[in-house]
N, C-alpha and C positions, 0 to 999 in steps of 0.2 A: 541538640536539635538544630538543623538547618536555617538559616534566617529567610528561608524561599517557604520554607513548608507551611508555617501558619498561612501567609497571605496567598497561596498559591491553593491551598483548601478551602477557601471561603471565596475564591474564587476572580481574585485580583487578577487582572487580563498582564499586567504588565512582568506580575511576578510569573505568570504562567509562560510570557516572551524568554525571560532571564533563564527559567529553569531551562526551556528550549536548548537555549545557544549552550548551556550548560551541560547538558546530553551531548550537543553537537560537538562541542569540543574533542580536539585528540590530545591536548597535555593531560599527559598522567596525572597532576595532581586535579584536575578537573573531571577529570573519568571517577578519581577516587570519591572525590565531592560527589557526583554525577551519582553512583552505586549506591551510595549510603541515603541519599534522598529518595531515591526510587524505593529503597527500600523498608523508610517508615510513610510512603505512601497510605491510604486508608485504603481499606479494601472496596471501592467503586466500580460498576459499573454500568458502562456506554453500548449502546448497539455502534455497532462498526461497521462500515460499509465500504470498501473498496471498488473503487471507479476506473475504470479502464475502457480504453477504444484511441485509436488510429489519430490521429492530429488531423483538426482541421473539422473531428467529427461534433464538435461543436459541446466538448466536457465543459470547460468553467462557466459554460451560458448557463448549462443543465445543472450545472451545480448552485449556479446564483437562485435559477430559478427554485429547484426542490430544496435547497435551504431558506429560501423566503417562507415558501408554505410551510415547513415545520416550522419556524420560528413564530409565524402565526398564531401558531398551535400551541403553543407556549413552552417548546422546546429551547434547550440550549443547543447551539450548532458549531460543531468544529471542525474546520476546514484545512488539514494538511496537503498542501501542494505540493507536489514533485516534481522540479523545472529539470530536464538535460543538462549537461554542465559540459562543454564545452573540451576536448582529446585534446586541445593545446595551448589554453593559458589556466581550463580548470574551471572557470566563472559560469553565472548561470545570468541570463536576466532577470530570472524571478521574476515577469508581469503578473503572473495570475491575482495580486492582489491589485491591482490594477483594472485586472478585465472583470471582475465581479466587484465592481462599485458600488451601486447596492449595499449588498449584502455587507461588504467589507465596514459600511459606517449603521451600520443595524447592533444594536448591545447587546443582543443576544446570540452574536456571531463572532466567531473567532476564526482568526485564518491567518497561516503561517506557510508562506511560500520556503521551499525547502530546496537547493543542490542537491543532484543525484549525486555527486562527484565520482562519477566515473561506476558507480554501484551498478550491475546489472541487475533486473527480472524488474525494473520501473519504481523503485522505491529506494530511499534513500538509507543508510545504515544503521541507524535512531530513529527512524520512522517507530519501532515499537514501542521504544522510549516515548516518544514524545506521544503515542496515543493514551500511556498510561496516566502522564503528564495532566493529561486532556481530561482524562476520566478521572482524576484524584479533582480537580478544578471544579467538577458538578456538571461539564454538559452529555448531556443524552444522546444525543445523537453525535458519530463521529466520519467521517468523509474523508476517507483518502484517494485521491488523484493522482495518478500515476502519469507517467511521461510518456504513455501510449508506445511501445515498442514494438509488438503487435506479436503474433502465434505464442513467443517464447514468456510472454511476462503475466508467468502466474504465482509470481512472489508474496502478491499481496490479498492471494487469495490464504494462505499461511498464517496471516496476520488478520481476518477481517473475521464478522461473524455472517457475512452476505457478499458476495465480488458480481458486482452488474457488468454488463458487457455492454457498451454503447456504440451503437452503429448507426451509418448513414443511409437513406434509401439508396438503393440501385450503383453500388457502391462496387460492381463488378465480380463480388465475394462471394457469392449468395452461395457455393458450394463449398464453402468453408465451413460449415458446422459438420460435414463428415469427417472433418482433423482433429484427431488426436492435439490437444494444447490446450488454449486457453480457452476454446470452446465447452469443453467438456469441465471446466472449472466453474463456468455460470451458474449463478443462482436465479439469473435473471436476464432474458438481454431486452435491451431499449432500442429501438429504432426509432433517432432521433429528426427532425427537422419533418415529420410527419403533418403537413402545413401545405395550405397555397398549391402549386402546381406539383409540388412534391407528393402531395396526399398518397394517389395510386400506385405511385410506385412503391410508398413508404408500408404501404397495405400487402402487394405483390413480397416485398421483402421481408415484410413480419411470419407471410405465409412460407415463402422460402424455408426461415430459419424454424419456425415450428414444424414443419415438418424433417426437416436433418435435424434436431432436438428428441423426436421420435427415434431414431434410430441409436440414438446415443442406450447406454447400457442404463438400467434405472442406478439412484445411488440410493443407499439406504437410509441417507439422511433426509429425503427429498418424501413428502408426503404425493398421492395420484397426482397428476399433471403438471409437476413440476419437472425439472425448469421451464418457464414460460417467456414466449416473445412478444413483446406489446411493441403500438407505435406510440410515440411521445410528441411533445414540442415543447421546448424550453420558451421558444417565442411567445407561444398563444396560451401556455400553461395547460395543455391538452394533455392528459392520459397524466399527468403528474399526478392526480388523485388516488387514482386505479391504482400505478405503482407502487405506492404509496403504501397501499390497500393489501397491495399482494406481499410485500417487503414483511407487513407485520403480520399476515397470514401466514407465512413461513416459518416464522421466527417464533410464532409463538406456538405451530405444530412442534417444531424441535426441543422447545422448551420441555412439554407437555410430552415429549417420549424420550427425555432424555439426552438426544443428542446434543443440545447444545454447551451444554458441560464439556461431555466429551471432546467435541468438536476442539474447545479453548484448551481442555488437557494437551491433546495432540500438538494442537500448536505453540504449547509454552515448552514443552521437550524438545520440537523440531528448533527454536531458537535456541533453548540452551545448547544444543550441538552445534548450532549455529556459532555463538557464541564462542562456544569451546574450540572451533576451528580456526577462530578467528584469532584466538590468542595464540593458537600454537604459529599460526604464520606471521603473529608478530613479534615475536621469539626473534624470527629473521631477519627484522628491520632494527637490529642494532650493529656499529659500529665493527665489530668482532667478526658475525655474522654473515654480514657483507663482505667483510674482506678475504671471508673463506670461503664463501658462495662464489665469490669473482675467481678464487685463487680455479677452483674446482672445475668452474665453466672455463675457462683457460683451458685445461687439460683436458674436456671433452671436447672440445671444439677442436683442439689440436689431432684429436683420436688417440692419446694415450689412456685416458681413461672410459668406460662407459658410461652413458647418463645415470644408470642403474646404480650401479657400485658408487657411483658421486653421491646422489643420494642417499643412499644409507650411509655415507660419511659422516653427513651434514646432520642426519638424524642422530646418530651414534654423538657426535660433536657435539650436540643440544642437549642428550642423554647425562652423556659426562658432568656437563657442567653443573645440573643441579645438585 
C-alpha cells in the first residue's frame, strides 16, 4: 500500500499536493508509483464541472465566487487550474492561486494551479489524474479551469460531468453560437460581468446566445430547454444561485434517465485510447528511436525516400523490437 493512500483518503490537503506532483511527473518510476495509487483509489464520486471562456473573461473571479457559495453550503471544493506554459523556456506563472485569495485560504477549498505544458484542447495531461486524486480526498464538487483557447478547446468537455462556457457581455461574438466547436459542447453558458453599466448589454447577449442555442441540434442527454444562457456577476454574486440551481437540475435529470453513467462510461474509453496513443508515441522518445527517426527524416527530406514508406519503417522498427 502506498504511503499517500491512507492520508490522501481521509482527506489530508498536503498528501492530496504530493499525490498531484506524483501524477504530474514523467520519471518512469513515478508513473509506475503514480498507476498503482490510482489504482487502489476508493471508488468516489465528485460532480465535475469544467470551466472555460476567452482570457480576460473574468474565470478565476467566477470561480472564487461560485466556490465561495458552495462551500457555504457545506461542500468540499476543488479547484484545478490550467495556467499556458510558455513555447520557449516551458514555465507557467501559475497566479491563479493568487488571483482567488479568498477562496485559496477557506478549508474547505482546494486548488492546485497546473502547467499546460505545451498540452492542447486547454488542460493539462493529468488533469484526469489529478480529478480522481480530488474525488478519492472526499470533495464534492470539482472545478476545472482551462486556459481559455477558445472555438477548438473542448477537451475538457471529455473529462467533466457539466462544461459551462463563460462569456463577456458584447464581446463582438454574439454569432458564435451558430459554430460548430465548443459552442455546441455547452451544458451551460454564463454571461459574466452582468453588472453596473454592463447590465443591458450583458441581457442583449444572454438573448443573443439563447437564441443561436435554439438552433443548435437537441442532444439526447439534455432534458426540454437545455442548454441554457444565463447572466452572472462574480462581482455582485448575481445569477450564482440560479446557476447553481440549473447545474443540479441537470445533473440530476441525467442521473434519473440514465445518462449520467453512460456519459463517465464514454469518457473513461475515450482516455484510455487516449492513453494508449500516448504510450505508442512514447515508444519514440527513446534513444534508438530517435536516432532512426532522424536517420529517416534525412532521407525524406533529401527526396530519396517518401514520408509514407519512412513511416511504416519506423512502425515495422517498433514492431520488430517487442
Amino acid at each position: 500500500m502506498d504511503e499517500l493512500l491512507e492520508p490522501l483518503t481521509q482527506g489530508d490537503r498536503r498528501a492530496l499536493s504530493r499525490a498531484i506532483t506524483l501524477v504530474e511527473s514523467t520519471r518512469p518510476d513515478h508513473r509506475d508509483r503514480a498507476q498503482r495509487l490510482i489504482g487502489a483509489l476508493p471508488d468516489r464520486q465528485a460532480l465535475r464541472i469544467g470551466l472555460s471562456g476567452t482570457p480576460g473573461v473574468g474565470k478565476s473571479t467566477f470561480i472564487e465566487a461560485f466556490g465561495t457559495r458552495l462551500t457555504e453550503q457545506g461542500l468540499r471544493v476543488a479547484v484545478l487550474a490550467v495556467d499556458p506554459s510558455s513555447a520557449r523556456s516551458g514555465g507557467s506563472i501559475l497566479g491563479d492561486k493568487t488571483r482567488m485569495e479568498l477562496l485559496s485560504r477557506n478549508p474547505r477549498a482546494f486548488i492546485r494551479p497546473t502547467p499546460s505544458s505545451a498540452q492542447l484542447g486547454g488542460v493539462a495531461r493529468r488533469t484526469r489524474e489529478a480529478i480522481r486524486l480530488c474525488e478519492a480526498a472526499g470533495h464534492d464538487v470539482i472545478l476545472i479551469e482551462t486556459v481559455g483557447v477558445g472555438q477548438s478547446e473542448t477537451l475538457v468537455a471529455d473529462m467533466s460531468d457539466l462544461f459551462i462556457l463563460l462569456l463577456a457581455p458584447a464581446g463582438g461574438d454574439e454569432l458564435q453560437g451558430v459554430k460548430r466547436g465548443i459552442m455546441e459542447m455547452a451544458d451551460l453558458i454564463l454571461v459574466n460581468k452582468a453588472d453596473g453599466e454592463l447590465m443591458s448589454s450583458a441581457r442583449r447577449t444572454v438573448a443573443d446566445y439563447a437564441g443561436a442555442l435554439r438552433l443548435l441540434r437537441k442532444r439526447p442527454q439534455d432534458p426540454e430547454g437545455f442548454p441554457q444562457a444565463l447572466p452572472v456577476s462574480a462581482a455582485t454574486g448575481a445569477g450564482l444561485d440560479e446557476a447553481w440551481d440549473r447545474m443540479c437540475q441537470l445533473v440530476d435529470w441525467r442521473r434519473a434517465h440514465g445518462h449520467f453513467d453512460s456519459i463517465r462510461a464514454q469518457q473513461a474509453r475515450h482516455w484510455f485510447l487516449a492513453e494508449l496513443r500516448a504510450g505508442l508515441l512514447a515508444q519514440l522518445d527513446t534513444p534508438d528511436a530517435r536516432r532512426r527517426v532522424e536517420d529517416l527524416g534525412q532521407s525524406v527530406a533529401a527526396g530519396d525516400l517518401a514520408p509514407g514508406i519512412a513511416a511504416r519503417q519506423v512502425l515495422d522498427w517498433l514492431g520488430a523490437r517487442e
